[in-house]
Each structure stands twice: as structure tokens, then as C-alpha cells.
NUDO-9823 format. One record per atom (N, C-alpha, C): residue in one letter; y negated, z negated, x negated. Coordinates in steps of 0.001 Angstrom, whole numbers, plus 500000, padded with zeros to 6 digits. Example, Ala and Ser with C-alpha at 12.3 -4.5 7.8 and 13.67 -1.06 7.14 Angstrom:
// residues 2
A505690492200486810A504500492200487700A503300492200486800S502250492920487150S501060492860486330S499970492130487100
//
This chain:
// residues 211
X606400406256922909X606775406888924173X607734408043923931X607416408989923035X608279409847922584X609642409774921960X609943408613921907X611281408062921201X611998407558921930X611210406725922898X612063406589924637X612223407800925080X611600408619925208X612235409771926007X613365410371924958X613155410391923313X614551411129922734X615835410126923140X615470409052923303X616889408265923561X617239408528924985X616219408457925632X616856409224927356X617451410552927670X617053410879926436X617705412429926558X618982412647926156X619624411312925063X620344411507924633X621505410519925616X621095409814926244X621799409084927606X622412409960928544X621221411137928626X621772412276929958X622387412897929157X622544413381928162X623482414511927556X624844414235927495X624540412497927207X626215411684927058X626689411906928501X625832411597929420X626089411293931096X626326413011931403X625738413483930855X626253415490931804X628092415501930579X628281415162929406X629235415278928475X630406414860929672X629717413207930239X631205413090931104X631517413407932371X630996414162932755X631180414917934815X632157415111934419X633007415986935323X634378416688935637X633789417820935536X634179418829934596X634186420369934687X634332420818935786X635356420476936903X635603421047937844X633898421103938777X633526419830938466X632248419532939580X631686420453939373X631189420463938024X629959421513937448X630109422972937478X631249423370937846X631889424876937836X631412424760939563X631956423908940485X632092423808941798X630357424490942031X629594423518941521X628216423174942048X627272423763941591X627074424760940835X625802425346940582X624616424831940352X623824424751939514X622560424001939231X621634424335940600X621979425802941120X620423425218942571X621688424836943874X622541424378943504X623277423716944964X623425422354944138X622649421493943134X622732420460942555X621534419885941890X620783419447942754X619526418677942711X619496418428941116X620522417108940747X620078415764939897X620474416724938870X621510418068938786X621419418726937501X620190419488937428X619998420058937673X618468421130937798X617225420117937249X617193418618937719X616505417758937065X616729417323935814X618142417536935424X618428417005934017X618001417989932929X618292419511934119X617690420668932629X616519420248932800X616029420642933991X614419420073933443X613844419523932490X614487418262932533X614360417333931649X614858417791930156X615875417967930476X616706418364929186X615033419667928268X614663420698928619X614079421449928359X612489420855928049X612284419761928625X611068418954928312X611067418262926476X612421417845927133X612629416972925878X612735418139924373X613244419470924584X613984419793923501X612131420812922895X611499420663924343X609861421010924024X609576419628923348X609487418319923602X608728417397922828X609346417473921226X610741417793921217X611317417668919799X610985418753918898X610520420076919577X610076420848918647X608344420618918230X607758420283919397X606538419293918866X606475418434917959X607702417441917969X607237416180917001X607961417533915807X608532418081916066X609336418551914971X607989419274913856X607478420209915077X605757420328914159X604941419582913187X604921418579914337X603902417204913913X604270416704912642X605742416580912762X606316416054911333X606093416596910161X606181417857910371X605813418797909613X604238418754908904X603342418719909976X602480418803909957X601893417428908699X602312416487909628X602016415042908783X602639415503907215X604023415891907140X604229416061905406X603454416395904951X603095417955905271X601913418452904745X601065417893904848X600293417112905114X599256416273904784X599447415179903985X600951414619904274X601007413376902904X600987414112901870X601710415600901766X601924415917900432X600228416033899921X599472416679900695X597866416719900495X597417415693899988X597785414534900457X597068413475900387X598007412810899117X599043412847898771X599729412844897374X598859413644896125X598865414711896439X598089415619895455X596414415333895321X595868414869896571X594647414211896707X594736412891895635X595387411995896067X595803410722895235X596131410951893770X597231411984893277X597387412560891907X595801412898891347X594897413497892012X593704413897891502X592872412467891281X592663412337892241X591822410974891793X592189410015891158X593976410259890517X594153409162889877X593693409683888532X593988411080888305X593369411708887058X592116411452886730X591147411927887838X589796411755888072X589512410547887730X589923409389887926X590019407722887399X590249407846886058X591529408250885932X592121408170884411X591074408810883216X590454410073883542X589197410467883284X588204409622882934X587640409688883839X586541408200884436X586547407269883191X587754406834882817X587905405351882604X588114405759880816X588480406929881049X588358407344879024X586844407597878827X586426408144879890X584764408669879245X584182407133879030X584702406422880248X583829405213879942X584065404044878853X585663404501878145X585529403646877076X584910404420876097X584299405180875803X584024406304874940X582743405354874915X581762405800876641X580398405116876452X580302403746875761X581863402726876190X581556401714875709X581423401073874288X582436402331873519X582169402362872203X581201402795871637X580698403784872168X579140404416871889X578587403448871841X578109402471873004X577450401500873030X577018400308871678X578646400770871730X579386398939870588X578540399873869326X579068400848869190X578465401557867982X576576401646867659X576046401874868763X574715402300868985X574266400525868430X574517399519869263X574239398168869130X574847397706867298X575486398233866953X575645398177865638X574764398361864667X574736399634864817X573596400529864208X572085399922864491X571906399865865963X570745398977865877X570518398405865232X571173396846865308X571648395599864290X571064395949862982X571793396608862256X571748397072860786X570722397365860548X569620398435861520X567945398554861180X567684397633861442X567767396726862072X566801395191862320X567078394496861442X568150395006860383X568508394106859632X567585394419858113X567695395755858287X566832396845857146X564896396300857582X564703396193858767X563485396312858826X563225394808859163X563811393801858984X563672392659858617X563277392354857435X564585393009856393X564235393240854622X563138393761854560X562735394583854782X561647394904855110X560404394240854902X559998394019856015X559112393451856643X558985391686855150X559926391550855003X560394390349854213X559466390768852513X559800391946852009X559462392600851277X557995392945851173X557352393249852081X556563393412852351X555317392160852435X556187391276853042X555399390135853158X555097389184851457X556634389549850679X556098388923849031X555311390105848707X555085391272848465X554456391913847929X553047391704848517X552573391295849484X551363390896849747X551063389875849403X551747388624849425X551480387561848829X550956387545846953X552200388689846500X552131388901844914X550916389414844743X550299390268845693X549163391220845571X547748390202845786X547984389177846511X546875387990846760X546674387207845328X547682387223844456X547760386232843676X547501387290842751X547680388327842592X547262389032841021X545622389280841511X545256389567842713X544081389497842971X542849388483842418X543899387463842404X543169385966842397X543075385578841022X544216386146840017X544729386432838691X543165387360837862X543131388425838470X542115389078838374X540725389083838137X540403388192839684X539287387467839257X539077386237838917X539983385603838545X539622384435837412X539979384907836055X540161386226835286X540266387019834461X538959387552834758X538661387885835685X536964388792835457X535910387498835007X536247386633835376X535259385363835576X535121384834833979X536800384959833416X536696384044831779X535995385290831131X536169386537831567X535482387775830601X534200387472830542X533717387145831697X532164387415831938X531783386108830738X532591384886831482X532215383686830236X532363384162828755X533238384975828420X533643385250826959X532569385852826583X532188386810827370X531065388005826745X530012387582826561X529690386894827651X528066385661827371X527972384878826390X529518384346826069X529121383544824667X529530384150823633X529976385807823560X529773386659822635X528724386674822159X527945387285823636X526307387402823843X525621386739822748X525627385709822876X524987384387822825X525467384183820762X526600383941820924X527076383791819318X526467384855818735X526538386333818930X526003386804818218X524231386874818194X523463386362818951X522537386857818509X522100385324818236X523135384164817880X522550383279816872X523007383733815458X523946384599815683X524859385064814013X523983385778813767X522817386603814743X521663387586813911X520492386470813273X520496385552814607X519218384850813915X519394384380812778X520905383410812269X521410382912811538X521225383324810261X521450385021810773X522016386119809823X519939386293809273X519787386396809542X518168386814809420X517461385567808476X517940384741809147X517432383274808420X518065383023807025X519208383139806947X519881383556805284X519308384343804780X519283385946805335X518811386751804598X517513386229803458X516431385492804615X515364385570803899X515847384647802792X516353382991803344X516294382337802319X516681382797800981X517979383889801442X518529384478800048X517567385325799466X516608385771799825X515642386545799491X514502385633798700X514340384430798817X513405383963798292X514235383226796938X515349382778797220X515963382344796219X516107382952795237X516462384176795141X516376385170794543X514555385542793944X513826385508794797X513029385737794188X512120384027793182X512733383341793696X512575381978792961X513407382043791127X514523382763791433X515296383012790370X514920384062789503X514098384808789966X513337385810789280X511987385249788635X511182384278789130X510417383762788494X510798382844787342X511927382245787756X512015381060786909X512580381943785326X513218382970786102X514034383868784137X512362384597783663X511395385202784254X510349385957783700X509308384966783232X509858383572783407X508934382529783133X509340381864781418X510855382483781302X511663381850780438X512101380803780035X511843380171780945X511980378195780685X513344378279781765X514062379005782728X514910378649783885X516225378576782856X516266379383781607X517764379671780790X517550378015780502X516570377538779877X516175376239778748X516816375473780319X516239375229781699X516779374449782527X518289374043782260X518677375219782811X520162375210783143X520762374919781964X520342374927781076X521448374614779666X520969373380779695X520174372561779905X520134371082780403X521220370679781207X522456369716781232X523240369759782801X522559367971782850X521859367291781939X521919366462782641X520142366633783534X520032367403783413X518509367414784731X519100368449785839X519437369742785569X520094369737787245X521709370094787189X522736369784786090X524344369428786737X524827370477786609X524345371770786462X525224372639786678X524100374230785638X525138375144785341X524597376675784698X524260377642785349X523662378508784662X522545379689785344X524421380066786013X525863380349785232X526836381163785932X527245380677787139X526966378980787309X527363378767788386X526534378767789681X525227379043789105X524131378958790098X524720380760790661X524383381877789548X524804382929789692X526302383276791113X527278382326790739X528377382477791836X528313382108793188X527658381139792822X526786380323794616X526049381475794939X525029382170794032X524375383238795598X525099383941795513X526238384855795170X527464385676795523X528147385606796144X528553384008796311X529325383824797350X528547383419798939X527542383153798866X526548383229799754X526414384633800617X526256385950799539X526186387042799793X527157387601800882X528231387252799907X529635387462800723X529585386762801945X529411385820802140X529114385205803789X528410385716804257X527426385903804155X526166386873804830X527252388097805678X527655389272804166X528533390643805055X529422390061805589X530224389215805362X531214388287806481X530645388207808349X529473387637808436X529312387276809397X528552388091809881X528120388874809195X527419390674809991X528333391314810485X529586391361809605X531224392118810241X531446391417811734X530980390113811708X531417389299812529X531103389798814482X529765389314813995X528467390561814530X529008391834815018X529323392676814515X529594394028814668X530861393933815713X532021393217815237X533328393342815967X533119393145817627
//
């Protein structure tokens, strides 16, 4: 509406441009109706043009606002959008790191699981090691106190042999034996080495005993 009236205004200005001077000198604006209407007009219009002239104004200043509004929030975005690749690397990073302990506490856990297994089996190692001991010691047990009886049962025989060998020399006929080899085969020295070496078995198997 306001732009029809600047172009009407600019119709009458062309239309007052072409009167005759003479008229307008003649006629006076209050002895001339349709001029007195044109200032009118004319003075309306040059009020709406300093209005829009405001308005215009007015509106810049607000685009420029709204420019500088727009500059901000594009910053404010531009902002925005760095922090959030930041978070997103944080993220990428954090999920990394995660990763890597799940990867540690997998090993882990992995580790954990042979060392229990190893620990079942030395367990098991253990007591079938306690089990052959117990067998070993029982037939320690056992061996030795047939190596005492054994040992006891030599003793005497060697004890009587000996004392058999003592009768037969205080009798004086045992030298006359043994120098016989064809009635018993063999001499008082070799009879002599047989209970020595007898002897020697005896402390042999008492050591035996003892260990």
C-alpha cells in the first residue's frame, strides 16, 4: 500500500511540474481546491517516507542484530561441534582403553584359570606322593623289623656256631676234622672266613636297619 501511494506521489509531483506558472502564481493554494489537496497529500506522503524511512532503518538494525545473532550462533555451533568431536574422541579413546582391560582381564582371568588347574594337579601330584610315602614307610616298617628279626635270628645262629666251634677246638679233635677234606671238603681257614663274612652281613644289614 505504501508504494502505491510513493508512486502516486510521484504522478502528482510530475502533474504540479507541468501547470503553467502563470496559473499557480494566479491562484493561490486557498483560492485552489485540487492544489491544497495535492499538498495535503504531498505532506502525507513525505510523512509516510520519513516513516518507512525509520522503519528501514529500523529493520537494518535488526538484520544487522540478527546478522550478529547468526555470527554468534554460528560460533556457538562451530564451538558445539569442536567440543563434540573432542567428546567423540574421548569416547573412541575411553572405548579403547576399555578394550585393552578386557583384554588384560581376559589374560587374566585365562591365567588364572591354568594356575588353578596346575594347582588341582600338583594337588593330586601330592597326594598320590603322600599315598606312595605312606606305602614306602610301611614297607620300611615292615622290612625292617623282618631285618631285626632276621637280624636276631643270625645273631643267635652265629652265636651258637661259634659256640659249636668252641667246643669242637677245646675238644681237640675239630683241627684233626678239618685237616680231613675228604670227610667235610673244606679247612678250619675257610670255615674261619665264612663266619666273617657272615659277620660282615650281619653289620651290613643292621646299617641297613638304621638308614
Amino acid at each position: 500500500m505504501r508504494s502505491h501511494n510513493a508512486l502516486y506521489l510521484v504522478v502528482v509531483l510530475l502533474g504540479l511540474m507541468a501547470l503553467p506558472v502563470a496559473v499557480s502564481e494566479a491562484k493561490p493554494a486557498e483560492q485552489n481546491p485540487m492544489l491544497a489537496k495535492m499538498q495535503v497529500m504531498v505532506r502525507q506522503l513525505s510523512a509516510e517516507r520519513d516513516t518507512l524511512k525509520a522503519e528501514s532503518a529500523k529493520l537494518a538494525a535488526e538484520n544487522a542484530q540478527l546478522q550478529a545473532d547468526l555470527a554468534a550462533v554460528k560460533q556457538t555451533a562451530a564451538v558445539s561441534a569442536a567440543a563434540e568431536a573432542k567428546l567423540q574422541a574421548d569416547l573412541a579413546a575411553a572405548q579403547s582403553h576399555n578394550t585393552l582391560l578386557q583384554g588384560q582381564v581376559d589374560t587374566g582371568q585365562s591365567k588364572v584359570h591354568e594356575l588353578t588347574v596346575l594347582g588341582k594337579k600338583l594337588n593330586q601330584s601330592k597326594s598320590q606322593l603322600t599315598a606312595q610315602l605312606a606305602g614306602v614307610q610301611q614297607l620300611q616298617a615292615v622290612t625292617a623289623t623282618e631285618l631285626e628279626t632276621c637280624g636276631n635270628k643270625n645273631v643267635e645262629l652265629l652265636k651258637n656256631t661259634k659256640e659249636m666251634v668252641g667246643d669242637f677246638n677245646s675238644r681237640g679233635f675239630f683241627s684233626t676234622l678239618l685237616g680231613k677234606e675228604s670227610l667235610l671238603g673244606f679247612k678250619q681257614v675257610e670255615v674261619e672266613n665264612q663266619i666273617q663274612a657272615y659277620q660282615d652281613k650281619l653289620v651290613s644289614l643292621r646299617y641297613l636297619k638304621q638308614a
